[in-house]
VODO-248073 format. One record per residue (C-alpha): chain; x, y, z. Coordinates in steps of 0.2 Angstrom, whole numbers, plus 5000, padded with zeros to 4 digits. Example, Ala and Ser with C-alpha at 12.3 -4.5 7.8 and 13.67 -1.06 7.14 Angstrom:
BEGIN
- A, 5062, 4978, 5039
- A, 5068, 4995, 5036
REM end
This chain:
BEGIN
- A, 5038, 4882, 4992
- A, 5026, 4895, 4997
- A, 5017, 4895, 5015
- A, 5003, 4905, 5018
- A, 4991, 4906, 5033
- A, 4972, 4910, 5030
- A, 4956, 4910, 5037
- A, 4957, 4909, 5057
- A, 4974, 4905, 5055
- A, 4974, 4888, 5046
- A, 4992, 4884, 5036
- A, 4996, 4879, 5019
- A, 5008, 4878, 5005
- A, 5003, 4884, 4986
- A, 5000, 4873, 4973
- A, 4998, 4886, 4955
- A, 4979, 4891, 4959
- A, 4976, 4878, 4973
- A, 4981, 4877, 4990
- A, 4986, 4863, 5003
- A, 4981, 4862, 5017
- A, 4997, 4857, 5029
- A, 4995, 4855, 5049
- A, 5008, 4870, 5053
- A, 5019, 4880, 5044
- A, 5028, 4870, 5030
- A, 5020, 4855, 5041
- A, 5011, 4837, 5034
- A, 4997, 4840, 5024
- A, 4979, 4837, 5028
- A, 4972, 4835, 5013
- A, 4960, 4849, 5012
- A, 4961, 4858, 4996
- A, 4956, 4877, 4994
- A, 4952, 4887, 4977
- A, 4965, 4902, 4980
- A, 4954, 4914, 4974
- A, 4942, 4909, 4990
- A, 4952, 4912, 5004
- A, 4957, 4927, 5014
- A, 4976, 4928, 5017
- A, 4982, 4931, 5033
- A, 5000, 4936, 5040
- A, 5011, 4922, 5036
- A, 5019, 4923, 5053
- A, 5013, 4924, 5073
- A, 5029, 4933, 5080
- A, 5033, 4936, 5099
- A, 5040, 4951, 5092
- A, 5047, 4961, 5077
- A, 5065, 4967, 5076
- A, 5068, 4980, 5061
- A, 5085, 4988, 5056
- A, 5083, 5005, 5053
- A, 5096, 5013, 5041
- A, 5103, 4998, 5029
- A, 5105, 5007, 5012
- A, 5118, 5019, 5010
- A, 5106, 5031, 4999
- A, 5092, 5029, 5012
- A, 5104, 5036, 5026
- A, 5109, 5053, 5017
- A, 5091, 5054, 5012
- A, 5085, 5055, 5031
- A, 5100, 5066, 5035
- A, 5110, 5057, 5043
- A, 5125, 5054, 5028
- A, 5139, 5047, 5039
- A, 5151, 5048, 5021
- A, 5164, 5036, 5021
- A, 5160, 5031, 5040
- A, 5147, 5019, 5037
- A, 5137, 5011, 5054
- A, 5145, 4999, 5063
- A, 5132, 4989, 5071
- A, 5115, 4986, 5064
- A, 5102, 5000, 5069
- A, 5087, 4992, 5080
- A, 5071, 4996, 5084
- A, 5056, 4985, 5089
- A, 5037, 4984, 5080
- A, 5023, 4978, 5091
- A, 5014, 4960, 5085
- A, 4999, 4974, 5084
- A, 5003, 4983, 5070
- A, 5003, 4966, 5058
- A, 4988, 4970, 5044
- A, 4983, 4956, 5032
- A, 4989, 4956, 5015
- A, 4981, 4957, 5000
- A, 4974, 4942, 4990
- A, 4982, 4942, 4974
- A, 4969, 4935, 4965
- A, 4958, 4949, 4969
- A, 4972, 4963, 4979
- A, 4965, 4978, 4981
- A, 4946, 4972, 4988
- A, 4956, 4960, 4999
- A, 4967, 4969, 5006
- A, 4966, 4974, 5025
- A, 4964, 4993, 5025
- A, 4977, 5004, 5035
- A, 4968, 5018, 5043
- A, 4977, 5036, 5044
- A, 4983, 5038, 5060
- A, 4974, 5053, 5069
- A, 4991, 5059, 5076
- A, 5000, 5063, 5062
- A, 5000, 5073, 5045
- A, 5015, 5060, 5038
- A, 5011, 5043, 5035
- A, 5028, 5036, 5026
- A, 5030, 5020, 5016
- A, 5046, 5010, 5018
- A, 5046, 4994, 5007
- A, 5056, 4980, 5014
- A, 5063, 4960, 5013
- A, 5056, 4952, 5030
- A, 5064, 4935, 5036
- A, 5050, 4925, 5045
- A, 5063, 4913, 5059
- A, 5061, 4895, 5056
- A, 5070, 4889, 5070
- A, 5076, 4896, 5088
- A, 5090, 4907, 5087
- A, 5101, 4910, 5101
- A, 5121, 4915, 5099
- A, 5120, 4909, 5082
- A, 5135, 4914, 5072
- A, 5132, 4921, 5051
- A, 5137, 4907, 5043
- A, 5125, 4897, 5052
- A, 5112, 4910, 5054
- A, 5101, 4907, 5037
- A, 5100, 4890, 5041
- A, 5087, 4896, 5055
- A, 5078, 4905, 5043
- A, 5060, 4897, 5037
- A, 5058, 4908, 5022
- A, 5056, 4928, 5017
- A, 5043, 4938, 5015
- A, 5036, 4956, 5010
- A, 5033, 4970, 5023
- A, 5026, 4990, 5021
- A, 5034, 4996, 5038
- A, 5023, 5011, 5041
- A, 5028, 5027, 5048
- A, 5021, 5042, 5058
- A, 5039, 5052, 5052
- A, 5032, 5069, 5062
- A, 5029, 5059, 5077
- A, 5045, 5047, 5075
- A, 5053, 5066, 5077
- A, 5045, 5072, 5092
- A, 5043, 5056, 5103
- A, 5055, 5050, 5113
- A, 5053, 5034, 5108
- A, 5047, 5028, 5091
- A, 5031, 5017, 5102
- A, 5019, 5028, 5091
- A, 5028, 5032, 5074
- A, 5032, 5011, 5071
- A, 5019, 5002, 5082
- A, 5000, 5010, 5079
- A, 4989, 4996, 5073
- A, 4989, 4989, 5058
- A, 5007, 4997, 5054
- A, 5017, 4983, 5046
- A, 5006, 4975, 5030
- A, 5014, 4957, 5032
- A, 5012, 4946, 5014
- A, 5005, 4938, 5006
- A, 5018, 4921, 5009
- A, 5034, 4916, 5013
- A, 5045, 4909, 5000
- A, 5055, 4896, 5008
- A, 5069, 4896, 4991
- A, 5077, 4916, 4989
- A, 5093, 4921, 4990
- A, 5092, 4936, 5003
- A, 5107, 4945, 4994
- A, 5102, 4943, 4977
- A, 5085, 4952, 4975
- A, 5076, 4967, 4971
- A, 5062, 4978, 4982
- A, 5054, 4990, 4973
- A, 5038, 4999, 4979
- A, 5024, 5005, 4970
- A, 5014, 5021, 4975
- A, 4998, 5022, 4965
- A, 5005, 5012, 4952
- A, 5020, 5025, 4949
- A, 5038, 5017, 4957
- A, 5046, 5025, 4971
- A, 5056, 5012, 4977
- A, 5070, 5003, 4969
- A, 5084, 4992, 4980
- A, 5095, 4979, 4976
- A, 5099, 4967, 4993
- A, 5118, 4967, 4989
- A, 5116, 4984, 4993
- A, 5113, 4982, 5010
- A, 5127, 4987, 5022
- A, 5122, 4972, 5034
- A, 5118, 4953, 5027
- A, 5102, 4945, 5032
- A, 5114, 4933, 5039
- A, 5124, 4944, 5048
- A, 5107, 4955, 5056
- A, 5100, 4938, 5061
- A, 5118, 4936, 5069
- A, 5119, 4951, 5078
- A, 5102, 4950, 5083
- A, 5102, 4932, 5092
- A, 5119, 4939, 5103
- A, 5107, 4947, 5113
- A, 5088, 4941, 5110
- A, 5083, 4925, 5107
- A, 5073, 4925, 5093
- A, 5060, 4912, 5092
- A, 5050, 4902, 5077
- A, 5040, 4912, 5069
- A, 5046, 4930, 5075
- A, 5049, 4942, 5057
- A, 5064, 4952, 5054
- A, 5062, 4967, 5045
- A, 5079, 4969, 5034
- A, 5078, 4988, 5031
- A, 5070, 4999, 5018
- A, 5079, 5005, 5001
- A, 5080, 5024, 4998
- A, 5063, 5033, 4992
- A, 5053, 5033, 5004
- A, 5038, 5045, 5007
- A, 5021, 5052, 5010
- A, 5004, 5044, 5009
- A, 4988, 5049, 5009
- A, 4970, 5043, 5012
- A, 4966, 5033, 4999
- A, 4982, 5027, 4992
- A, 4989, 5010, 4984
- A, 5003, 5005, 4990
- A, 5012, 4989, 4982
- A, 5030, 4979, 4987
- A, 5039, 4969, 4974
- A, 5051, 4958, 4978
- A, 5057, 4948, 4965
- A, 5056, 4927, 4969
- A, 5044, 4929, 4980
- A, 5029, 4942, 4976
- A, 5018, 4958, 4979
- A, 5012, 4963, 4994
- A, 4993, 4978, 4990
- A, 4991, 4989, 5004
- A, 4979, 5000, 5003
- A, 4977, 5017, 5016
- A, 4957, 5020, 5022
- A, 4951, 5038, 5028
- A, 4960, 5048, 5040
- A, 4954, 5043, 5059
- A, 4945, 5057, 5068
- A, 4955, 5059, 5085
- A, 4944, 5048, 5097
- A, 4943, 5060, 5114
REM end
């Protein structure tokens, strides 16, 4: 099944070309009917907050600098992303004038892509061990974590670099039937790939995040779990496309606006 949310905030499930209208998400059906084509897709989630693992993928750690060789993390890496920063996704009827453009950051000269598997929670999890964890899950999406890299290195926290507005492209539904562990994210610069990540690669299961997560923080229905970006990642500039496969569920179309002028 695939959930979206559109216009104002209204739920559904895809049908081919139509959607249903449904009374929340993955909830009865109304029995209003939409032409896909007609509707502007929102962020299939409303989340308290957004809990991203940094550092998943072996190959992305030694391409950050921070090769640990054999010694591998031993807790997931943590960092939070502000409800703020969620950006509407393309439709992919019509992706690229439907799609909520990103405007480059005043503050910084190195806007980065990260293509990544998001987990959008179904149910409330609180001490919920990994073999129980995915059964809390309502269903995977696709996310473009956006980066201010220069100002993620200067800061002392990473407030500015992962939390500006519109910096986590959320899209463009969630696929309630995926095997987390069994998929591939590639990601898509101006049509030439720069991304390519298998799940099974991850160092920390979707199950085991959620696991170690919920030990600490209750994570509530609806919050998004960002699952960690595959190596590849990179610089963008004003007017780029920027698309997010991942097979089973779909394509996420960004697209990056002009460079803001500093406002003061």
């Amino acid at each position: 099944m695939k959930i979206l949310r559109f216009n104002g905030g209204r739920w559904g499930v895809l049908e081919g070309e139509m959607v249903l209208e449904t009374d929340g998400p993955g909830g009865n059906p109304t029995g209003r009917r939409y032409d896909l084509a007609s509707l502007r897709l929102l962020p299939p989630a409303t989340p308290t907050k957004i809990v991203c693992v940094g550092r998943n993928y072996r190959e992305h750690i030694k391409e950050m600098g921070h090769d640990f060789g054999e010694d591998l993390p031993k807790e997931p890496g943590l960092f939070l992303k502000a409800p703020n920063t969620l950006a509407h996704p393309g439709n992919p009827m019509d992706p690229w004038n439907t799609a909520e453009p990103v405007p480059y950051p005043f503050f910084t000269e190195e806007l980065h892509y990260e293509g990544e598997l998001a987990v959008v929670v179904g149910d409330r999890l609180r001490n919920v061990p990994p073999e129980k964890a995915l059964d809390h899950v309502l269903g995977y999406t696709i996310a473009v974590d956006l980066t201010a890299r220069d100002a993620q290195r200067k800061d002392l926290q990473w407030v500015r670099a992962k939390s500006a507005d519109k910096f986590l492209p959320l899209g463009p539904w969630i696929e309630t039937d995926l095997e987390p562990q069994n998929t591939w994210v590639r990601t898509y610069v101006n049509d030439e790939l720069r991304q390519e990540g298998h799940t099974s690669q991850m160092i920390f299961s979707v199950a085991e995040i959620l696991a170690y997560i919920s030990s600490f923080m209750t994570l509530e229905p609806l919050d998004v779990v960002l699952t960690g970006t595959p190596s590849g990642v990179g610089a963008l500039s004003p007017g780029d496309r920027v698309e997010v496969a991942v097979e089973g569920i779909g394509t996420l179309h960004t697209r990056i606006g002009p460079k803001e002028e500093r406002p003061w």
